[in-house]
GUVO-389684 format. One line per field, with one value per residue (C-alpha): residue number from 1; residue in one letter; y, z, x. Coordinates in steps of 0.5 Angstrom, whole numbers. Each point is the difference from the previous one (the first is absolute). Last residue first. Layout:
<pts>
resi: (NUM	...)
resn: (A	...)
north: (Y	...)
up: (Z	...)
east: (X	...)
</pts>
This chain:
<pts>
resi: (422	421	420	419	418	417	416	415	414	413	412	411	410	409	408	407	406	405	404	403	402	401	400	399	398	397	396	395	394	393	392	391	390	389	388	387	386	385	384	383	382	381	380	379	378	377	376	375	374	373	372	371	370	369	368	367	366	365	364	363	362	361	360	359	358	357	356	355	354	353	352	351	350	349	348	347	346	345	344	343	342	341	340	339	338	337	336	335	334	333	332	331	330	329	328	327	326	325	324	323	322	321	320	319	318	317	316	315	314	313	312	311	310	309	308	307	306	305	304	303	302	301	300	299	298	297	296	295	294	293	292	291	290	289	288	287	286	285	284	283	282	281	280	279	278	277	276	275	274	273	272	271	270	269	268	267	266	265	264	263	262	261	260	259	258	257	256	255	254	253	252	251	250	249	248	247	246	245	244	243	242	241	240	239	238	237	236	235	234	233	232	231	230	229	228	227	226	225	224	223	222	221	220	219	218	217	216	215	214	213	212	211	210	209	208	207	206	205	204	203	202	201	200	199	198	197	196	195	194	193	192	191	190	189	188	187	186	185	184	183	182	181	180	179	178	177	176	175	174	173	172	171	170	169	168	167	166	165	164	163	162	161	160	159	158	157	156	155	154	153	152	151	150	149	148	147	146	145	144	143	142	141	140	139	138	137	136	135	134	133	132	131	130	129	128	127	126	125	124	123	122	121	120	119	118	117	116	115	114	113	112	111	110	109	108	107	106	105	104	103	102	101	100	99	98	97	96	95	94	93	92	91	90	89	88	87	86	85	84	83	82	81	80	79	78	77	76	75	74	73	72	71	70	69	68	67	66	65	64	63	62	61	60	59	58	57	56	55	54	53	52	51	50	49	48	47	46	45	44	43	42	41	40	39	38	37	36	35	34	33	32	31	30	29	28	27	26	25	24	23	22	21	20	19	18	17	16	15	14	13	12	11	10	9	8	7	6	5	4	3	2	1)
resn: (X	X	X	X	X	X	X	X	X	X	X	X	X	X	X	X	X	X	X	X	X	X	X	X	X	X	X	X	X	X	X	X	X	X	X	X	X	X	X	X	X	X	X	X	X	X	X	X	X	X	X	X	X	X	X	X	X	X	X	X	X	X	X	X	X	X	X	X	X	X	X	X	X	X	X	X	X	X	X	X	X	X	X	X	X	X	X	X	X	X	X	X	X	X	X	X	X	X	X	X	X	X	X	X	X	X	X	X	X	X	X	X	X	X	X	X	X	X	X	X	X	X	X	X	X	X	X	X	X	X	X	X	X	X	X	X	X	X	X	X	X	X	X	X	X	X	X	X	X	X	X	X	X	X	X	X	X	X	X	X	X	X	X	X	X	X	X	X	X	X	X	X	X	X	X	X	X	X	X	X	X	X	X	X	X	X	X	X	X	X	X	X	X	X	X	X	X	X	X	X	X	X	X	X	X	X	X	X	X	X	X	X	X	X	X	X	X	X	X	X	X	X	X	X	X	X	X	X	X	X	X	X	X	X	X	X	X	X	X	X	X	X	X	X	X	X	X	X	X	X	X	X	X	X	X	X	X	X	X	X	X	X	X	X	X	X	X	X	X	X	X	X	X	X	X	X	X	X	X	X	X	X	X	X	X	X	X	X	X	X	X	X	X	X	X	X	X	X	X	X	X	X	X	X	X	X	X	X	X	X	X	X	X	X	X	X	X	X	X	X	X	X	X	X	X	X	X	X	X	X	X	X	X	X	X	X	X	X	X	X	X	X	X	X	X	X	X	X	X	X	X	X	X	X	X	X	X	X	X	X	X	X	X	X	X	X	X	X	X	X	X	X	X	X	X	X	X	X	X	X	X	X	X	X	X	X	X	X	X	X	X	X	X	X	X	X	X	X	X	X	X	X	X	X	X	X	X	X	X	X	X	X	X	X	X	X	X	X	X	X	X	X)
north: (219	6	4	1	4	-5	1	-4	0	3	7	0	-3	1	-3	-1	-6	-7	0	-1	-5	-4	0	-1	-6	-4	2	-5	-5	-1	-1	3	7	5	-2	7	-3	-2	7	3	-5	2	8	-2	-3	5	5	-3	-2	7	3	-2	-6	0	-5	-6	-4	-6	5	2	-8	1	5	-3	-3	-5	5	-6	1	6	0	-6	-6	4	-1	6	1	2	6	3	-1	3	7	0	-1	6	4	-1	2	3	6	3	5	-2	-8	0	3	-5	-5	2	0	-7	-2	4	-4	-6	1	2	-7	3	-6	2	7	-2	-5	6	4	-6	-1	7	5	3	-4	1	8	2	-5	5	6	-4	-3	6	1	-8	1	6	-4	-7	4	3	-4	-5	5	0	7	5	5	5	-5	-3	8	0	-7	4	5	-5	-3	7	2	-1	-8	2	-3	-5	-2	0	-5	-5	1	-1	-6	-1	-5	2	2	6	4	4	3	2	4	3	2	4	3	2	3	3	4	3	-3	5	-4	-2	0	-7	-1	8	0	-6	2	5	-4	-1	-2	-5	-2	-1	-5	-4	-1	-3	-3	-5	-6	2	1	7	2	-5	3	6	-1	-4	6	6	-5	0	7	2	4	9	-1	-2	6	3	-3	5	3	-5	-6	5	0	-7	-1	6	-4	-8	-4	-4	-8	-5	-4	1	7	3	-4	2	7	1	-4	6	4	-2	0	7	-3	5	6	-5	-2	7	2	-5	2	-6	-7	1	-2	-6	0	-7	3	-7	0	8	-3	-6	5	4	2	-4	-7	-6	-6	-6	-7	-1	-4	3	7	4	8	6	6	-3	2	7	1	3	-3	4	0	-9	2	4	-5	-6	4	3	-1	6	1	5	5	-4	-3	3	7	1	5	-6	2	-4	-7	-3	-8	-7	-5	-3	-7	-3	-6	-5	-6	-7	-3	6	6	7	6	7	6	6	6	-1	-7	0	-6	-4	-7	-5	-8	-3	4	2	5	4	1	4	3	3	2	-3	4	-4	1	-7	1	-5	-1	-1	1	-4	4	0	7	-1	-4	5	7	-5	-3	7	3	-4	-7	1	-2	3	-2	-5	-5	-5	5	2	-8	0	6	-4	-6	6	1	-7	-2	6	-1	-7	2	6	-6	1)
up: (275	3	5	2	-5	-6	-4	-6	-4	-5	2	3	-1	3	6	2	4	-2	-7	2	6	-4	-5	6	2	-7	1	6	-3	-6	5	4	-2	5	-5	-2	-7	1	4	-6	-5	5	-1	-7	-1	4	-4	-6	0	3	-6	-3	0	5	6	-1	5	-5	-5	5	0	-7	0	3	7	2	-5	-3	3	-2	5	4	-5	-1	7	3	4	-6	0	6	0	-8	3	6	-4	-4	6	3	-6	4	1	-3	-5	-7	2	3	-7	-5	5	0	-8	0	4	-4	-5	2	2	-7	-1	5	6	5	-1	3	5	3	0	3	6	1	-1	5	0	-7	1	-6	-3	0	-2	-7	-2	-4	-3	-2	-2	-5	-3	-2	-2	-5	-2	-1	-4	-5	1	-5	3	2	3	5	1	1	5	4	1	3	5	2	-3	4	-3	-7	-1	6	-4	-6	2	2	-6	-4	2	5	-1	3	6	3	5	-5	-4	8	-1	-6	2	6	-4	-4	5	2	-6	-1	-4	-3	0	-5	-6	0	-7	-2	8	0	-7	4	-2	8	2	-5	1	7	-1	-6	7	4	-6	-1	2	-6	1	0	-6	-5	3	0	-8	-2	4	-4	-7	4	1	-8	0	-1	8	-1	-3	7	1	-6	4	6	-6	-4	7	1	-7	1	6	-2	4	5	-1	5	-5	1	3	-6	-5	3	1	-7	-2	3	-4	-7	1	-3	-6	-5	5	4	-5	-3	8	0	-5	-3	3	7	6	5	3	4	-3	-2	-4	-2	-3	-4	-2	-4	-5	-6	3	-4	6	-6	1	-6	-3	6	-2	6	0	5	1	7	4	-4	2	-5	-7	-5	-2	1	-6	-4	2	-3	-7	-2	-1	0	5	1	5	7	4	9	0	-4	-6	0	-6	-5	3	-3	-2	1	-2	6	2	5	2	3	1	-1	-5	-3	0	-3	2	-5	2	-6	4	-5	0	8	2	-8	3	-2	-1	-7	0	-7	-2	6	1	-6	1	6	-4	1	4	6	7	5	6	6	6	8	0	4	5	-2	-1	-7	-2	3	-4	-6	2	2	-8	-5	-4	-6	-7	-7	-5	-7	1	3	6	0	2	6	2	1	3	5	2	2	4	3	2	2	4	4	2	-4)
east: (122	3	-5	-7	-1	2	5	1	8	2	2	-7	-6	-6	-4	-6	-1	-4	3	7	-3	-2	5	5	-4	0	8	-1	-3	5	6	5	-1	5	6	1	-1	-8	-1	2	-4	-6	2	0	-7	-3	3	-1	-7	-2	1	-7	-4	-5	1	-6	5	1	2	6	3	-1	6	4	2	7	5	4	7	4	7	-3	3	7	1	1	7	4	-4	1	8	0	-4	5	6	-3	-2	7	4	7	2	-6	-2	3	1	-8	-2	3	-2	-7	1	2	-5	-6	3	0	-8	-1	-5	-4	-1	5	-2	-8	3	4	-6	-4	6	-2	6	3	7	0	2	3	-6	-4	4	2	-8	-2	7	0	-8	2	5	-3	-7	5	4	-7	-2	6	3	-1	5	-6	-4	6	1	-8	1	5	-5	-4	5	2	7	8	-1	0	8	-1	-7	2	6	-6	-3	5	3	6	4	7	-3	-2	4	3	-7	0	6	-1	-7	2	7	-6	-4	6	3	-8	-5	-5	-7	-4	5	2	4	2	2	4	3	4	7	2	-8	0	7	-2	-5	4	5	-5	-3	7	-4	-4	-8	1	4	-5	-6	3	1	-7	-4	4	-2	-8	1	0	6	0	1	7	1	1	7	2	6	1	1	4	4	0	3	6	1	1	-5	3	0	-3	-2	-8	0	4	-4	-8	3	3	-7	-4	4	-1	-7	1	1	3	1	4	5	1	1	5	4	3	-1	-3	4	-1	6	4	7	2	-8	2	6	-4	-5	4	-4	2	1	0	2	3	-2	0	-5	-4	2	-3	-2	0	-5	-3	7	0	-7	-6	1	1	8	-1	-5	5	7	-4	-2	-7	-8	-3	-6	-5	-5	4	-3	0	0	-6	3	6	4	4	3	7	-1	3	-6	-3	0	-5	1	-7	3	-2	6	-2	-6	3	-3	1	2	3	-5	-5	1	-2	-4	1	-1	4	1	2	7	3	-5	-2	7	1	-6	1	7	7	5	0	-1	-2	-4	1	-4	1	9	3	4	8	0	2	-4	-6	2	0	-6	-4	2	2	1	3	-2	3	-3	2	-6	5	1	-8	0	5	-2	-7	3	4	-6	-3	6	-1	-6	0	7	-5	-6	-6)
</pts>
């Protein structure tokens, strides 16, 4: 669905409730976005009509928030969600409110979170409605909580994170008496589920803007409440900013992740993962980029099957891009990832993971017990195999041979014999 699709889309359905004797304005982000200039990602329209009301003139609508005045309307093939304007009872659990009463424009704008996110737009006329001073503080670059900011934080203590979140991603600085309420009530953020908190530092950090949301966090107390295994001090902040820096703009979550959690052990980071209900996949992904790191800081030592092994994980741009992150920060140039990148240019694609020239079934015909022993005797040859030291099938035949004929052990992964290295 592209942006003028869903704005068309929108104002088709303001249109509608207008012939309907309703009020209908677009609202929030867009608004904020339009007059930024920057295209906005979705539309959302605010009106006086009821849920109800809405339901009955459109074909198409989903009921996913009636309680709270929200309903999804689908037309010309877009999905728009309409909100009747309201005004908010209590939030007993820092994040919904208790109840709801259907109200004014000016009183919905009143308990929004953020003066640039509280504004509304005519379509039919074209007029900016703006109650709250959101076009001042959109000129002034401030992110400034409607009203108290303190009452805005008490009610959705996810509030804060998005502050952070809005500041970092339009490079706006956050109102001081709203950074001081977000540095009072910082530690409310934990009565959150984590999975929510999970969503907005995802969103911080995988913004090309993360550097400056990374310090944002640390300057309003929040990072502390969100990462709390550890006390982050002014320098391991700077530290992490800076290598946030060095990433390039499209960096994902898990490698952000990783240079944010990159101060921890592979495994407790993998916890931290854990704890932030992070997919499986982010998790595995980040504990093997930390594992990998100090090796590959010294890619002029690695065999050439290490280098093989990394070039064939499909996170191995990554862990390139998290070498470069860590060189820049520690060296005056980036030469271990220069030297990474030449070493693996220099393989063919066809040798980086050729087709292993024994099997298993190559070691039942030796009769050999199964056990433990199949793997390590099959990655030792696959090893010798990727260190070029195999040309053909027989001579990996002779290695195994030779494998089973010596006592040997394992040892960092690879089989030791006690006559020496194989």
């Amino acid at each position: 669905m592209s942006s003028q699709s869903a704005r068309r889309a929108a104002e088709k359905v303001s249109e509608i409730l207008r012939q309907n004797g309703f009020q209908a304005l677009l609202a929030g982000g867009c608004v904020r976005d339009l007059l930024l200039e920057v295209e906005p990602k979705d539309y959302d329209v605010a009106t006086n009509a009821t849920p109800d009301q809405v339901v009955s003139l459109f074909h198409r609508t989903e009921k996913v928030g009636a309680q709270f005045g929200v309903v999804l309307v689908r037309i010309k093939g877009c999905m728009i969600e309409v909100a009747t304007f309201r005004s908010d009872g209590d939030y007993s659990d820092g994040r919904h409110p208790d109840s709801i009463r259907f109200v004014s424009a000016e009183e919905d704008a009143r308990r929004r979170d953020f003066t640039i996110n509280g504004m509304f737009f005519d379509p039919q006329s074209g007029r900016i409605i703006d109650y709250v001073g959101g076009q001042a503080d959109l000129r002034a670059k401030l992110v400034r909580a409607i009203g108290e900011p303190a009452r805005r934080f008490a009610e959705d203590h996810l509030r804060m994170l998005r502050a952070v979140r809005f500041a970092a991603g339009l490079s706006f600085e956050i109102e001081p008496e709203t950074l001081d309420a977000i540095r009072f009530h910082a530690a409310r953020i934990r009565a959150i589920s984590v999975e929510r908190i999970q969503q907005e530092l995802a969103r911080i950090l995988t913004s090309p803007t993360r550097r400056r949301g990374w310090e944002l966090l640390a300057d309003s107390g929040l990072l502390a409440q969100v990462l709390p295994e550890t006390a982050w001090s002014a320098a391991d902040v700077a530290d992490v900013a800076e290598r946030l820096g060095y990433l390039p703009p499209e960096a994902d979550f898990m490698l952000a992740t990783a240079v944010a959690l990159g101060r921890f052990a592979p495994q407790p980071a993998g916890r931290i993962c854990r704890r932030l209900r992070c997919s499986n996949e982010q998790e595995r992904g980040v504990v093997w980029l930390i594992e990998n790191l100090p090796r590959v800081l010294e890619a002029d030592r690695l065999e050439l099957a290490d280098v093989k092994f990394l070039l064939a994980d499909s996170r191995f741009e990554r862990l390139g891009c998290l070498l470069e992150a860590e060189c820049r920060g520690r060296f005056d140039t980036v030469l271990p990832h220069d030297t990474l990148l030449s070493r693996a240019s220099r393989i063919p694609p066809e040798q980086v993971a050729p087709p292993p020239l024994v099997g298993g079934e190559d070691l039942q015909t030796l009769h050999l017990p199964a056990g433990p022993i199949y793997k390590q005797i099959l990655d030792a040859v696959y090893r010798a195999q990727l260190n070029e030291e195999l040309p053909d099938r027989e001579a990996a035949l002779r290695l195994v041979h030779h494998l089973l004929e010596h006592t040997g052990r394992m040892e960092n992964g690879k089989w030791k014999m006690e006559n020496g290295k194989c």
